[in-house]
C-alpha positions in Angstrom: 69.4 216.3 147.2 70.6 212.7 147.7 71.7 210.4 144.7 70.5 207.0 144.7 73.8 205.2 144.7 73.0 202.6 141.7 71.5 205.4 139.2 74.0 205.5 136.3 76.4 208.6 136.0 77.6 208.8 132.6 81.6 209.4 132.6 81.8 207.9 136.0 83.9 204.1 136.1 80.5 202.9 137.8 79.0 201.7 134.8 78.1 198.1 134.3 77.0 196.6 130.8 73.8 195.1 130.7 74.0 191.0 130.8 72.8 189.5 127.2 70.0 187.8 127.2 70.9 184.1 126.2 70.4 183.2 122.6 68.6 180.1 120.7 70.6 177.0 121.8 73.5 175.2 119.0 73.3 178.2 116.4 77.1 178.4 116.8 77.8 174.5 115.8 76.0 172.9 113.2 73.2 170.5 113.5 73.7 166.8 114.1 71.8 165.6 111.5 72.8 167.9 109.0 76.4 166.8 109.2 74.9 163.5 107.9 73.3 164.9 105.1 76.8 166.2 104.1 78.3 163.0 104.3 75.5 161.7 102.4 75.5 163.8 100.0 79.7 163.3 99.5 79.6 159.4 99.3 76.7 159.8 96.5 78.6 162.2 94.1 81.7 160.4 94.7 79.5 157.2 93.7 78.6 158.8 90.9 81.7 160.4 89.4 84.7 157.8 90.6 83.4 155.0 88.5 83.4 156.8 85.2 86.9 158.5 86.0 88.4 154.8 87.2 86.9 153.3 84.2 88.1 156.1 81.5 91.5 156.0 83.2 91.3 152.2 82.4 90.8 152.6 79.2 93.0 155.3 78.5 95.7 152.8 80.2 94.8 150.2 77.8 94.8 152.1 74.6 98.2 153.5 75.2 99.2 149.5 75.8 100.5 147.4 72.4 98.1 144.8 73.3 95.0 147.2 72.9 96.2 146.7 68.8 95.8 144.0 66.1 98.5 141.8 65.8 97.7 139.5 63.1 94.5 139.5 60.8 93.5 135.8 59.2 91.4 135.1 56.3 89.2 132.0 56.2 87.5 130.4 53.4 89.3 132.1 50.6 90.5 129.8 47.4 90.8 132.3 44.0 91.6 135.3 46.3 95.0 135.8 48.0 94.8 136.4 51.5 97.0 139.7 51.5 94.5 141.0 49.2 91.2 140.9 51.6 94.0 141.9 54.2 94.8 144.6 52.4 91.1 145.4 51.1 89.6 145.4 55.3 92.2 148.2 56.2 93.6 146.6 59.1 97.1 147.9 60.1 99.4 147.5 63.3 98.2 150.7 64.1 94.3 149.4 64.4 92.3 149.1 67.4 90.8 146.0 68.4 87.8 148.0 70.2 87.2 149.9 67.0 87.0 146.6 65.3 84.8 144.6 67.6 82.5 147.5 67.3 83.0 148.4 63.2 83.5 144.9 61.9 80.7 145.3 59.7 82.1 148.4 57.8 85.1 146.5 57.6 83.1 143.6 55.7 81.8 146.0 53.7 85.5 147.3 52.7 86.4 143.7 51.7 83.1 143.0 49.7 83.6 146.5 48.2 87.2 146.1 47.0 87.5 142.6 46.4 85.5 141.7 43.1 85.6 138.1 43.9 84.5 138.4 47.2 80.7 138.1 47.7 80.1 137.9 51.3 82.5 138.8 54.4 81.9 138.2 58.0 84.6 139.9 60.7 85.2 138.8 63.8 87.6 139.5 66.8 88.6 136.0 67.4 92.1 136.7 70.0 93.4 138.9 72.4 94.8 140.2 69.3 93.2 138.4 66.2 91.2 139.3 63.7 89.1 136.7 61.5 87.9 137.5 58.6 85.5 135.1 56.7 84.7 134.9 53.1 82.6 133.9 50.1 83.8 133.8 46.7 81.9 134.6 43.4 82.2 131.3 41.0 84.0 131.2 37.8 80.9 130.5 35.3 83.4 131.0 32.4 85.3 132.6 30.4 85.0 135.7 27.3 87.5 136.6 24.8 88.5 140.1 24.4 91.2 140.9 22.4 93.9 138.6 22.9 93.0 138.1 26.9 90.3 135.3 28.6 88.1 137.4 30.9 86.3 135.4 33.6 82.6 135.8 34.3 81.5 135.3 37.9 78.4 134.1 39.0 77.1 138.0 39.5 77.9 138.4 35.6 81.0 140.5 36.9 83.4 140.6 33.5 87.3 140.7 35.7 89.2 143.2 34.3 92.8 141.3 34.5 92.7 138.8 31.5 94.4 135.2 31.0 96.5 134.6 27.8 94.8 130.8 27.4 91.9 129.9 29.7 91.8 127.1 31.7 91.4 123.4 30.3 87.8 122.7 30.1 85.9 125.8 31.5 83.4 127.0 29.4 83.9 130.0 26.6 81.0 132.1 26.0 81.3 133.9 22.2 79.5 136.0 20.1 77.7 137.9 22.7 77.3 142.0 23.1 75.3 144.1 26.1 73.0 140.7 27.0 76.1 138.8 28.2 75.8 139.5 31.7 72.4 138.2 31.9 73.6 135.3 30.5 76.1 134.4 32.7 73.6 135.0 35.5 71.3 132.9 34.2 73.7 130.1 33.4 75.5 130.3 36.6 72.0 128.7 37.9 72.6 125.7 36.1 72.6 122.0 37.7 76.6 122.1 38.4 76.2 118.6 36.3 75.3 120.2 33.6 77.0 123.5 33.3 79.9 121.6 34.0 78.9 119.2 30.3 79.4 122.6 28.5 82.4 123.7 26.8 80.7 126.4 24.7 78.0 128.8 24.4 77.3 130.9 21.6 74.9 133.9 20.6 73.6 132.5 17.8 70.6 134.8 16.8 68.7 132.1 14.6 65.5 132.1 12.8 65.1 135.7 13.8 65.6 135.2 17.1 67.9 137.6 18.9 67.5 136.1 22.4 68.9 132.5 20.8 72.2 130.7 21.9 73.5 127.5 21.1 75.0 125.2 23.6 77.7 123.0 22.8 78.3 120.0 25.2 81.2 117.9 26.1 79.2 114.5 25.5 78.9 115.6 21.6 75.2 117.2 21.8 74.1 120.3 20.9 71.2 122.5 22.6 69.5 125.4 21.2 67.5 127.8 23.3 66.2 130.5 24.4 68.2 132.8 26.6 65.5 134.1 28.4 63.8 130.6 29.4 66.3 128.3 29.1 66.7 128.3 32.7 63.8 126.6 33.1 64.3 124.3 30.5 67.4 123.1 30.8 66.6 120.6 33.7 65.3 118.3 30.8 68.3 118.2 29.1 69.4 114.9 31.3 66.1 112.9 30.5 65.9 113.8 27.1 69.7 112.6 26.4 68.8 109.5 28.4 65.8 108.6 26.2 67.5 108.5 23.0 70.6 107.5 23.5 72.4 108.8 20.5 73.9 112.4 19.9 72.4 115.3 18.2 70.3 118.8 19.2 68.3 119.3 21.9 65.9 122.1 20.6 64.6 124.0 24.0 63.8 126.9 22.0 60.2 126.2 21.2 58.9 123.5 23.1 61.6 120.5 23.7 62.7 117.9 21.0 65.6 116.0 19.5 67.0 115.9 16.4 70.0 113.5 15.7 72.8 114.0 13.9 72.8 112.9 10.3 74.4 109.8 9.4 77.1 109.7 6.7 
C-alpha cells in the first residue's frame, strides 16, 4: 500500500515543528504608559524624602559649626544683682546651643527667677547670631532687720536675704521687734506711696493696748504713727493730709479711726 508522502514517520528527518500560533501583541516590553507611572511614582518619593534628608544634613552641618553656639550672654536691667550671677543662674555655657535657646528660653527664665532671690521677673531672648539677652526685674529693698550682729534686707516679696550687712545703709528703714508676722509686714509696707515709705526710718512691733497686730511708725519729719498692721495699708494714704492740717509734730493714731495728738510742750 502506498504512503502518503506528507504523513509523519516518527524517527524519520522529515519532521517539521508545528508554526506557533502568534501571541497577544507587546507582552515582551512593557507598556507605554506604565513606564510613566514609574517615573511618576520616582519623582514623588524622591519629593518626599530629599527635602527632609537635605534639610537634616543642614542642620547637622550647622550644629557641628562654632557659630551654631552662644558666644556671649548680656543682662539688661539689672542694678543690686551682678550680671555674672543671672549669667551664671540661666546655665548658659560656650558649649550651649542657640536653637535650644530660642526654643527653651522660658525654662531658662525660670532658672534665673529660680536661683536669683532678687530677681523677680526674667525675659530671654536670642538677640545675635550669637547673643543672648536676658532681661530682668529686681525685688525692692523695703528695709532692713537685725539678726544677730548682721542687717538682713527685706524685699518687696517679704524675702528675708540670707547674706547680712555689718551697718545698713544710711537712711533705709529698720524694722524691730517683730517675730513670724514680719513678712506680711514688709509686704504690706512695700505698697506704700514711695513718698511715704521713704519718710520712715523705723518701724516697730509695738503690741499696745492689747493689741498684737499694733506697730509704731517713726518718721524722718519728727512724727510718729500708730496702727494697725493689718489696715494700715489703707490708712496710711491720710498720713500726708493729716500732717498738712496741723502743722506741728506729734502721733498720727491710724489704729482706731484717724487722729492727732501733738507732742507735749515742755
Amino acid at each position: 500500500m502506498a504512503r502518503n508522502d506528507d504523513s509523519h514517520v516518527p524517527g524519520t528527518g522529515n519532521y517539521k515543528n508545528p508554526t506557533p500560533h502568534p501571541g497577544p501583541r507587546g507582552v515582551a516590553a512593557p507598556l507605554p504608559h506604565l513606564e510613566g507611572v514609574r517615573r511618576h511614582r520616582l519623582r514623588r518619593n524622591l519629593a518626599i524624602l530629599l527635602p527632609p534628608l537635605i534639610l537634616l544634613t543642614l542642620v547637622t552641618g550647622y550644629l557641628a559649626l562654632p557659630f551654631s553656639k552662644v558666644a556671649k550672654v548680656r543682662v539688661r536691667g539689672n542694678h543690686a544683682v551682678a550680671a555674672v550671677v543671672v549669667q551664671r543662674a540661666s546655665g548658659l555655657t560656650a558649649s550651649s546651643l542657640m536653637p535650644a535657646v530660642w526654643l527653651n528660653g522660658q525654662r531658662v527664665s525660670h532658672l534665673v527667677t529660680r536661683h536669683v532671690t532678687r530677681v523677680a521677673t526674667a525675659k530671654t531672648r536670642v538677640t545675635g547670631a550669637r547673643t543672648v539677652t536676658i532681661t530682668v526685674t529686681e525685688h525692692a529693698t523695703v528695709g532692713y532687720v537685725q539678726r544677730g550682729n548682721r542687717y538682713h534686707a527685706l524685699l518687696d516679696d517679704g524675702t528675708i536675704l540670707a547674706q547680712g550687712l555689718s551697718a545698713p545703709k544710711n537712711g533705709t528703714l529698720i524694722f524691730k521687734g517683730f517675730g513670724s508676722g514680719l513678712q506680711r509686714v514688709v509686704r504690706v509696707v512695700a505698697k506704700f506711696p514711695a513718698n511715704i515709705r521713704r519718710d520712715i526710718s523705723e518701724i516697730q512691733s509695738t503690741r499696745g493696748g492689747g493689741n498684737p497686730y499694733q506697730i509704731t511708725m517713726t518718721m524722718n519729719d519728727g512724727n510718729t504713727i500708730v496702727a494697725d498692721s493689718r489696715t494700715v495699708g489703707k490708712k496710711i494714704k491720710y498720713y500726708p493730709t493729716i500732717i498738712k492740717q496741723v502743722n506741728k509734730t506729734g502721733t498720727v493714731d491710724l489704729e482706731v479711726g484717724a487722729f492727732f495728738t501733738p507732742k507735749a510742750t515742755k
